[in-house]
MARLO-31435 format. One record per residue (C-alpha): residue in one letter; x, y, z. Coordinates in Angstrom, 1 decimal. Each point is the difference from the previous one (the first is absolute). Layout:
<nodes>
> residu | u | v | w
> A | X | Y | Z;
...
</nodes>
This chain:
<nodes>
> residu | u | v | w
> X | 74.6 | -25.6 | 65.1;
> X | 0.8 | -4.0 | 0.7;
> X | -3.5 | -1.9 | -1.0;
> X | -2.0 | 2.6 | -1.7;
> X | -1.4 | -1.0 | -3.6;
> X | 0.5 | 2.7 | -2.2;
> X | -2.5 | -0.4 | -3.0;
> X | 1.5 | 0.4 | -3.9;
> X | 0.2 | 4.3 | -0.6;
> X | 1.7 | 0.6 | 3.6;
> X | 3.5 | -0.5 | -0.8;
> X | 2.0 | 0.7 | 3.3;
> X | 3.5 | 0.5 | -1.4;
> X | -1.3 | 2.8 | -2.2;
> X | 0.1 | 2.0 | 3.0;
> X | 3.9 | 1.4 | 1.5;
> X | 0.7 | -1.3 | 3.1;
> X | -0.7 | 3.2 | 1.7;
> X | -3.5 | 0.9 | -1.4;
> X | -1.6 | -4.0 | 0.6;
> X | -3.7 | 0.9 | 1.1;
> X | -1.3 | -0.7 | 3.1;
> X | -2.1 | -3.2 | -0.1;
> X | -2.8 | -0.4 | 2.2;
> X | -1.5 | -4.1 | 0.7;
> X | -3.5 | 0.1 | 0.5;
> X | -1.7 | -2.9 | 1.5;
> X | -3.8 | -0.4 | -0.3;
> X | -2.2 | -2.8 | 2.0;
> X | -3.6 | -0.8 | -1.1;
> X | -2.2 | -0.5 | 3.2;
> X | -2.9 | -0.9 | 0.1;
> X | -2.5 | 0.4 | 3.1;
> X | -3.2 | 1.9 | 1.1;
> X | -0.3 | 3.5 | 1.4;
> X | -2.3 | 1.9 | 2.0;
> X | -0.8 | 3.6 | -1.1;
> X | -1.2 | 2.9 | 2.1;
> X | -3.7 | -0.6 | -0.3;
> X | 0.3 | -3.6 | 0.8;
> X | 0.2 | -1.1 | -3.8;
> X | 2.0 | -3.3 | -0.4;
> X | 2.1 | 0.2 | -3.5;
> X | 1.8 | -3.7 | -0.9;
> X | 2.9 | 1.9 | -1.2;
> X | 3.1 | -0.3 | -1.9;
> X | 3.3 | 2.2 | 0.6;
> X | 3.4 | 0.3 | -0.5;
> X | 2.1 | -0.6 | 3.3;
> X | -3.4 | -0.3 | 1.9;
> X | -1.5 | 3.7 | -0.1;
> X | -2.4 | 2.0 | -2.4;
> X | 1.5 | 1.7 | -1.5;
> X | 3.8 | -1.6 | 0.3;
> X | 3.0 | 1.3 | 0.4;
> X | 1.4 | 3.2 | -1.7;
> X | 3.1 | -0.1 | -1.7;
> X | 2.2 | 2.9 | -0.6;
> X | 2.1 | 0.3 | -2.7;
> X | 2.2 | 2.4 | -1.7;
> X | -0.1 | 0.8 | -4.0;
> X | 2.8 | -2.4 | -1.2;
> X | 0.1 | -2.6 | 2.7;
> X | 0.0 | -3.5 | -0.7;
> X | -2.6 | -2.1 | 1.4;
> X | 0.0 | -3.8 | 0.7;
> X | -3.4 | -0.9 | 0.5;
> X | -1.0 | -3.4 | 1.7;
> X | -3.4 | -1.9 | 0.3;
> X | -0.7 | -2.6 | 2.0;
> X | -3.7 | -1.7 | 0.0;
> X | 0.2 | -2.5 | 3.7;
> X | -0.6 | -3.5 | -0.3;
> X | -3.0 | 0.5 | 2.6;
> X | -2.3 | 2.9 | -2.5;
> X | -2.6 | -1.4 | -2.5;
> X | 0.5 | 2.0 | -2.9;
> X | 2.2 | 1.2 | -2.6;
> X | 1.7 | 3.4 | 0.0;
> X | 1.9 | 2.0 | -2.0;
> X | 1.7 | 3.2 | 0.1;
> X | -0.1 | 3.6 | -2.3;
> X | 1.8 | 2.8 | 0.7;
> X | -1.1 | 3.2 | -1.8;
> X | 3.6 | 1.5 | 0.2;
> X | 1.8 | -2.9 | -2.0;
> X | 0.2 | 0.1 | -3.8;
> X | 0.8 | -3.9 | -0.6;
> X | -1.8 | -2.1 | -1.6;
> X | -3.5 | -1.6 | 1.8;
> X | 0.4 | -3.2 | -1.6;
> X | 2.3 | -1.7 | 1.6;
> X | 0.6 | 2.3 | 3.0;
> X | -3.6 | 0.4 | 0.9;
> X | -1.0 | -3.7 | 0.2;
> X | -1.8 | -2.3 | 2.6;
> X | 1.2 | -0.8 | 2.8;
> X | -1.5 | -3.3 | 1.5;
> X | 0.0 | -0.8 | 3.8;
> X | 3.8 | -1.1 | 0.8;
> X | 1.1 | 2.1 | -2.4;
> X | 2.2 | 2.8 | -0.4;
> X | 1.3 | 2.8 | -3.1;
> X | 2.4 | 2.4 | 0.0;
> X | 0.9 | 2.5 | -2.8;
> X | 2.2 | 3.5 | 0.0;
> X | -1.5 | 3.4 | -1.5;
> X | 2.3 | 3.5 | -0.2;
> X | -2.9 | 3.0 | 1.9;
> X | 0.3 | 1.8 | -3.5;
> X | -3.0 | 2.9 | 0.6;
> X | -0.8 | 1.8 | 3.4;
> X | -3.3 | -0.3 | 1.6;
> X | -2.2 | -1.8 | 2.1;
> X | -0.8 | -3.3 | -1.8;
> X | -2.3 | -3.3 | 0.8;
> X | 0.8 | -3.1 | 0.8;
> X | -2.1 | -2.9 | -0.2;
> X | -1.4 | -3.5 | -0.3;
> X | -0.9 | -1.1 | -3.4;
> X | -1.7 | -3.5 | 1.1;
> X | 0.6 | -2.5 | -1.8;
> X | 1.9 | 1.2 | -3.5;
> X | -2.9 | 3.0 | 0.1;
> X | -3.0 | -2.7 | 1.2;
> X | -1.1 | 1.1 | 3.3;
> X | 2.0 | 3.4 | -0.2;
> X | -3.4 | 2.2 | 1.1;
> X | -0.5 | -2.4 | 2.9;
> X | 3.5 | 0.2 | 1.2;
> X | 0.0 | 4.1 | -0.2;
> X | -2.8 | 0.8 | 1.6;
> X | 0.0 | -2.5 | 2.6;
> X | 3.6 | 1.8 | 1.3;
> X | 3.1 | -1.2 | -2.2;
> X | 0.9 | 3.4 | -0.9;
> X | 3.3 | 2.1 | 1.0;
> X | 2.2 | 2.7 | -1.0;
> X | 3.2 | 1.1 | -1.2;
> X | 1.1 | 3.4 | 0.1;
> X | 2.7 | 1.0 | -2.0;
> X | 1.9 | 3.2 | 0.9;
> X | 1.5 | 2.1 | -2.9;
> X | 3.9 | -0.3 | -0.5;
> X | 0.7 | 3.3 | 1.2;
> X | -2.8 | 0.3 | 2.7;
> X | -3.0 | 2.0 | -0.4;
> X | 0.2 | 4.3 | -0.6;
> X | -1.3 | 2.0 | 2.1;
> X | -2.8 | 2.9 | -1.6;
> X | -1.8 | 3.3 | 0.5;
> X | -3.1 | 0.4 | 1.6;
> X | -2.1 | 2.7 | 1.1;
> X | -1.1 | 0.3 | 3.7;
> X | -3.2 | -0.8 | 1.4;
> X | 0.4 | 2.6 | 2.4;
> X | 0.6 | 3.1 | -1.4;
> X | 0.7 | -0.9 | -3.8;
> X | 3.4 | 0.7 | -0.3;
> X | 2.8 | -2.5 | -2.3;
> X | 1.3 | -2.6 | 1.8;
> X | 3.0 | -2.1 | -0.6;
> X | -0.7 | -4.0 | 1.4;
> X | 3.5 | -1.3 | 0.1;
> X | -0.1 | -4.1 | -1.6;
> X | 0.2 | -1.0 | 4.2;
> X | -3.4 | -1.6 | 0.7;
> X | -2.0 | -2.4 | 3.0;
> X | -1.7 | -2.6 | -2.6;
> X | -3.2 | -1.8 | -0.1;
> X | -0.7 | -3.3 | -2.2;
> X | -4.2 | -0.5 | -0.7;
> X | -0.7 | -3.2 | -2.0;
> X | -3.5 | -0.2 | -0.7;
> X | -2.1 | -2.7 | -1.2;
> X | -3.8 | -1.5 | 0.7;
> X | -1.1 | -3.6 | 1.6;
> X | -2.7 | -1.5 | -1.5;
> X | -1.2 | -2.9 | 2.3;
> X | -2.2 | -2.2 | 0.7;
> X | -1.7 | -0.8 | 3.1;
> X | 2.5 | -2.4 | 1.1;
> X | 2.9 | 2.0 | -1.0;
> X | 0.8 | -1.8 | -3.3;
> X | 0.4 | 1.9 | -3.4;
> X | -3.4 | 1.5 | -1.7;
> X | 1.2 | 0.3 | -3.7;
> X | -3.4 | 0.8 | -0.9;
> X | 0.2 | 3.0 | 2.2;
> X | 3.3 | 0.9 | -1.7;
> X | -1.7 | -0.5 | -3.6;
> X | -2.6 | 2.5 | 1.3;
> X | 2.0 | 2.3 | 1.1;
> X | -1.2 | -0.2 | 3.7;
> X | 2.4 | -0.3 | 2.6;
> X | -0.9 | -1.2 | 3.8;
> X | 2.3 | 3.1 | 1.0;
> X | 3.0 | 1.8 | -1.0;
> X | 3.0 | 0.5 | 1.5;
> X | 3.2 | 1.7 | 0.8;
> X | 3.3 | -2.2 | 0.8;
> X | -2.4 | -2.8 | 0.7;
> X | -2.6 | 1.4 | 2.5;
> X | -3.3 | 1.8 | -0.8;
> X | -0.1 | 3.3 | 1.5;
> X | 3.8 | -1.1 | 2.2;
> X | 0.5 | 3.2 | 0.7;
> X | -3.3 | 2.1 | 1.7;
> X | -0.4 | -1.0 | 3.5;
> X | -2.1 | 2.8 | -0.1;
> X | -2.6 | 0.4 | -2.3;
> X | -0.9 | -3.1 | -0.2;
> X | 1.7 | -1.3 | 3.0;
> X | 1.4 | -3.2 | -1.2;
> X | 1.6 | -2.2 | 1.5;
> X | 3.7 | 0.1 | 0.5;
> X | 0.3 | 2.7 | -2.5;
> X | 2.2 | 2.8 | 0.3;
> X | 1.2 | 3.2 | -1.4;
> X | 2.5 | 1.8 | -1.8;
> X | 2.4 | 2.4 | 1.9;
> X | 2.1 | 2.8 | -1.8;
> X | 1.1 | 3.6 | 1.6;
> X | -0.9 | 3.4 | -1.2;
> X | 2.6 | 0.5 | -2.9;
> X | 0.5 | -3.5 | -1.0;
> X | 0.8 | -1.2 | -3.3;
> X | -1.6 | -3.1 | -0.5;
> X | 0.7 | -2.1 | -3.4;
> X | -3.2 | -2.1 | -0.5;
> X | 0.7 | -3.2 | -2.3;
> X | -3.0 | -1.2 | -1.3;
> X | -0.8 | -3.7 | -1.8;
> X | -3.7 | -1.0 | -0.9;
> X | 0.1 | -4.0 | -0.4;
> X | -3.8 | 0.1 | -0.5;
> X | -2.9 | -0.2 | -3.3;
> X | -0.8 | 3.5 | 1.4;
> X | 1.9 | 3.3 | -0.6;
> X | 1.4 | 2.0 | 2.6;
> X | -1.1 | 3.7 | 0.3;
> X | 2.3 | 0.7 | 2.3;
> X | -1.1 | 3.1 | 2.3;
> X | 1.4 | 1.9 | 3.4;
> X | -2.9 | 1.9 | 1.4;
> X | 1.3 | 2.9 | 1.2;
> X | 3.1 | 0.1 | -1.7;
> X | 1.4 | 0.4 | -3.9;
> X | 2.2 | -2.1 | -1.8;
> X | 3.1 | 1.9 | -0.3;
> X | 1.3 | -2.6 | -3.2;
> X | -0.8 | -3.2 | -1.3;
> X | 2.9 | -2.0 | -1.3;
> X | -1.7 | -2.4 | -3.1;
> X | 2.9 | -2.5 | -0.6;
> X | 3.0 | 2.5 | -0.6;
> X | -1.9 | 3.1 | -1.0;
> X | -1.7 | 2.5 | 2.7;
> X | -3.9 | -0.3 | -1.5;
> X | -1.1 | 2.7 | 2.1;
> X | 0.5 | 2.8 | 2.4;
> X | -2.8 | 1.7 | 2.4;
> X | -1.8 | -3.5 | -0.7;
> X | -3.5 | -0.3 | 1.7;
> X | -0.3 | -3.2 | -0.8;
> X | 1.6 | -3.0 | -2.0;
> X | -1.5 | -3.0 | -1.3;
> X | 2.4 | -3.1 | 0.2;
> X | -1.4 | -2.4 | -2.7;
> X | 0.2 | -4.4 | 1.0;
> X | 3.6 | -1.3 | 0.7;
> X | 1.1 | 3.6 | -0.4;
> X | 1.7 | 2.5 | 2.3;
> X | 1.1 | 3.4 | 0.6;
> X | 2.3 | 2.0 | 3.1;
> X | -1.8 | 3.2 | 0.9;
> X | 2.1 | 2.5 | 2.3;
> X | -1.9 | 2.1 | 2.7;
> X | 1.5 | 2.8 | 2.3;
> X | -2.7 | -0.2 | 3.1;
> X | -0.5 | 4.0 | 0.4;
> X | -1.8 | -0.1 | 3.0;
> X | -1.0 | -2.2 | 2.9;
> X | -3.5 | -1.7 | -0.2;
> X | -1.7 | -3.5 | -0.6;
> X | 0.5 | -0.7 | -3.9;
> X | -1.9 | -2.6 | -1.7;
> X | 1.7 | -2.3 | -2.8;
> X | -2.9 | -1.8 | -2.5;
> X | -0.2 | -1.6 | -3.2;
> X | -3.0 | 2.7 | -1.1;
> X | -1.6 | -3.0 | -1.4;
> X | -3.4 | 0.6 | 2.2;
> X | -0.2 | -3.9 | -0.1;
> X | 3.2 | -1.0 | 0.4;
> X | 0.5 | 2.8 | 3.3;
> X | -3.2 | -1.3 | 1.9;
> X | 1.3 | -3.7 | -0.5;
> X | 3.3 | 0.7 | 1.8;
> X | 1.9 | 2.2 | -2.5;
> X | 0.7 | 2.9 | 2.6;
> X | 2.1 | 0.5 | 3.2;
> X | 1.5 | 3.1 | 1.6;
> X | 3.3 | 2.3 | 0.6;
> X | 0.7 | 1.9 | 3.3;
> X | 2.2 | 2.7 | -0.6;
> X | 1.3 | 1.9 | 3.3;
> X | 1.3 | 3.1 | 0.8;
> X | 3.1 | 0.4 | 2.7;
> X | -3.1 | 0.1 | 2.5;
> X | -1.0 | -3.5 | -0.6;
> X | -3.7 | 1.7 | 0.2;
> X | -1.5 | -2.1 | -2.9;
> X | 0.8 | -2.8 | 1.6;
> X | 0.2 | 0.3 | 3.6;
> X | -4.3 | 1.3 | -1.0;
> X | -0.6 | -3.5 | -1.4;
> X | 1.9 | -1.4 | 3.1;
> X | 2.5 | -2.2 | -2.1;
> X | 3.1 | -0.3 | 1.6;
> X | 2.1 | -2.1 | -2.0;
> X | 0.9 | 1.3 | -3.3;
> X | 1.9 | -2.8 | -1.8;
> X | -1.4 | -0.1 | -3.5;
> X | -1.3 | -3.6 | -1.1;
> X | 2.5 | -2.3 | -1.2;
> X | -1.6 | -1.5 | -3.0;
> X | -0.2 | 3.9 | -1.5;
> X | 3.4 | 0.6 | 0.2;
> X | 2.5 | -1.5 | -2.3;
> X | 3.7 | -0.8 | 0.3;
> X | 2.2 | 2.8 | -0.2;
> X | 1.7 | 1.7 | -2.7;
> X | 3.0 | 2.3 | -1.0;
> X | -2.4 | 2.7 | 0.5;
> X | -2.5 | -1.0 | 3.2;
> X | -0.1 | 1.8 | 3.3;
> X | -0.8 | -3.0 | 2.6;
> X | -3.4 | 0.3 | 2.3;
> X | -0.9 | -2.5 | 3.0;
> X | -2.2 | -2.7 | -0.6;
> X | -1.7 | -2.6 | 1.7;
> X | -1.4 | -3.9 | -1.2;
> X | -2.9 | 0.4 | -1.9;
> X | -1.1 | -2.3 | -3.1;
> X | -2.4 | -2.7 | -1.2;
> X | 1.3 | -3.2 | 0.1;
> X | -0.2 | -4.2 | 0.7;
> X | 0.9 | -0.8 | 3.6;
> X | 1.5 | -3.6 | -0.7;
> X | -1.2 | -0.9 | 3.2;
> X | -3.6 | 1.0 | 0.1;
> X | -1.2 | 1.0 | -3.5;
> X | -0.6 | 3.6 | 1.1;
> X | 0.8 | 3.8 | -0.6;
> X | 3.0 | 1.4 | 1.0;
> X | -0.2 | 3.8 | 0.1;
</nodes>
């Protein structure tokens, strides 16, 4: 633990020397750059580690986490930092951070659940510009004794089923842009409650190459059978009704308590989150929306391929590579089941200023 700053309330030796906590460092950049979205849409953005949204962290209820900023000599504005999974003190944890600059501060993950991180501008000045225009990430903290598994009832023939706490997960951030022409930040668009698009881990409509065929989109893949554990974060002004057309929501997990079981639908309020669990019955195309009719037709909306041992779902929409999307899938956990993935994220190319997917 050589070089971490502990802040006053974690006191280290109160622990035995066989029960110290695991501590996780953390290390955030703010870069800034320009990206290129799907329809051709330029957005001057700002990220953490140079992607929208950044990195996810994954933590465990308990773990000690060393969290450091740094704000490069060569960006032109100040940054700052919030975690949603802390409970310390904004002021003076929170503060600006001026090009050349760098904070650090230590937090214990006290809560499970799926929490935002993000940019607060300068000392709160700025903050709306900095979210929406991409300096938004998440942190998902894992209960201290994993997740438990539940009863469900099949979509097949309606029998009780037991889903053991095992699952292939999904992270979804969502959140709007609301741009200008040239790609700079349109806060009276924001005040008005009308965003250029909506997205999904950064890209409007990322994942439906086939609907509306954009470009460099792709799918999700899951098999027949599949328990998939679907953590859910809305960084945006508008809620999330979170929807799987085709499909029930077996449970919603609402912080610590299950909010709802046989769930058509769930509405993730701003800089909120939920984990909904679905068993996929059958094998189909599945559509996931935010049953905001607004919010969907501005990018909100992408789709799951689920196959059966025949590979016929698939092998009809002639994909042949079944890796899921890396920017949907989080680091694993005590309780994931690993699936293949391949490169695909928005993000600044240092080099050229362009997308990265």
């Amino acid at each position: 633990m050589t070089g971490l700053v502990y802040l006053p309330g974690i006191n280290m030796s109160a622990y035995s020397q066989e029960d110290q906590p695991v501590v996780k460092n953390i290390v955030y950049n703010s870069v800034e750059g320009q990206v290129t979205l799907p329809d051709g849409k330029t957005v001057n953005a700002l990220t953490w580690n140079g992607t929208i949204p950044g990195p996810t962290v994954r933590l465990t209820q308990g773990d000690v986490v060393n969290v450091t900023i740094h704000n490069p000599t060569n960006n032109t504005l100040i940054h700052s930092y919030d975690s949603h999974a802390s409970t310390i003190s904004a002021v003076p944890n929170f503060g600006a951070i001026n090009p050349g600059e760098s904070k650090n501060f230590t937090f214990v993950a006290s809560q499970p659940g799926v929490f935002k991180v993000h940019c607060e501008g300068a000392n709160v000045l700025g903050m709306d510009q900095h979210v929406f225009q991409g300096m938004v990430s998440a942190m998902i903290v894992d209960p201290a004794d994993g997740y438990e598994g539940y009863t469900t009832v099949s979509g097949v023939n309606g029998t009780e089923v037991n889903v053991g706490p095992e699952a292939k997960e999904v992270k979804f951030e969502f959140s709007e842009y609301y741009l200008q022409g040239n790609g700079d930040y349109d806060g009276k668009a924001m005040f008005e409650h009308n965003a250029t698009a909506a997205w999904i881990n950064g890209i409007p409509f990322g994942y439906d190459p086939i609907v509306t065929k954009t470009k460099n989109a792709t799918p999700l893949f899951f098999n027949v059978g599949d328990h998939v554990r679907f953590f859910l974060l809305n960084h945006g002004d508008t809620p999330v009704n979170f929807h799987m057309v085709g499909e029930i929501l077996d449970q919603v997990t609402d912080g610590s308590i299950v909010n709802g079981i046989g769930k058509q639908t769930y509405t993730i309020g701003g800089s909120n989150d939920a984990i909904a669990d679905i068993v996929f019955d059958k094998p189909g195309v599945y559509a996931f929306v935010n049953h905001d009719y607004a919010q969907l037709f501005k990018g909100q909306v992408g789709l799951v391929v689920v196959d059966g041992p025949d590979k016929a779902i698939s092998g009809s929409l002639n994909i042949t590579d079944t890796s899921n999307p890396s920017n949907a899938i989080p680091p694993s956990g005590a309780d994931s089941i690993p699936v293949d993935t391949k490169p695909y994220f928005l993000g600044i190319d240092q080099n050229n200023n362009s997308t990265n997917q």
